[in-house]
N, C-alpha and C positions, 0 to 999 in steps of 0.2 A: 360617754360612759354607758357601758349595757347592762338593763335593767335586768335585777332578779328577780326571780319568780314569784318572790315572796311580795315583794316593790307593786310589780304588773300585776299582780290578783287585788290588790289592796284598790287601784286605783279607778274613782268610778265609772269612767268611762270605758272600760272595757266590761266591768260587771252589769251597766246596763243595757249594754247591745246584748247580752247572752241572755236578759231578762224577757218573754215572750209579753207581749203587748197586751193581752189578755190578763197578767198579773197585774200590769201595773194600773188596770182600771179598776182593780177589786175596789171595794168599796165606793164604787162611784155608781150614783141614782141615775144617770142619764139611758134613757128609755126602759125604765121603770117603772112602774101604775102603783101606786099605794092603798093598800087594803087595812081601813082604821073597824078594829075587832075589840070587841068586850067594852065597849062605850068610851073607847078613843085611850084604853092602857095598851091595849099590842096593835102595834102595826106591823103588817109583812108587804113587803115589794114582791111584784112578778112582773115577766118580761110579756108577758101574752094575756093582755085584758079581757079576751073572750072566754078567759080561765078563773074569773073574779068566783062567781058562783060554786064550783066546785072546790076551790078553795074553802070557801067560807064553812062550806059543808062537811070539807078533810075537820077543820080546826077545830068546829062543834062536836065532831065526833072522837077527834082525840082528847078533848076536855071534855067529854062525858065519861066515858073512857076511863079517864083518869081519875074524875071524882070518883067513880063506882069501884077502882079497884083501892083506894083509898079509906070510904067508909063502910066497906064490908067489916063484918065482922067475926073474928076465928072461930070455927067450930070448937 
């Protein structure tokens, strides 16, 4: 009996060869460095540990950032 197209799209074996290898790690920690920020409530993973520092530095600056445009007050 020959499959329809409808049948063959459904089945997973063909949708996970078309899936690129790359998605199907999403969400996976493997060779990831974990950067623990604001006294262990956020943590961010990156792939390149020699980047810890400027990271930490983006983050303080986006949360300064944000406080300041927060408790301004309207003219």
């Amino acid at each position: 009996m020959k499959k329809t197209t409808l049948e063959y799209r459904m089945m997973l074996e063909h949708n996970r060869l078309k899936v690129p290898s790359a998605k199907l790690l999403s969400g996976s920690l493997i060779g990831l460095y974990p950067i623990i920020l604001d006294g262990g409530r956020t943590t961010i993973f990156i792939s390149d540990k020699s980047k810890e520092s400027e990271t930490r530095e983006k983050y303080q600056l986006r949360k300064d950032n944000k406080l300041n445009y927060f408790t301004k007050k309207p003219k």
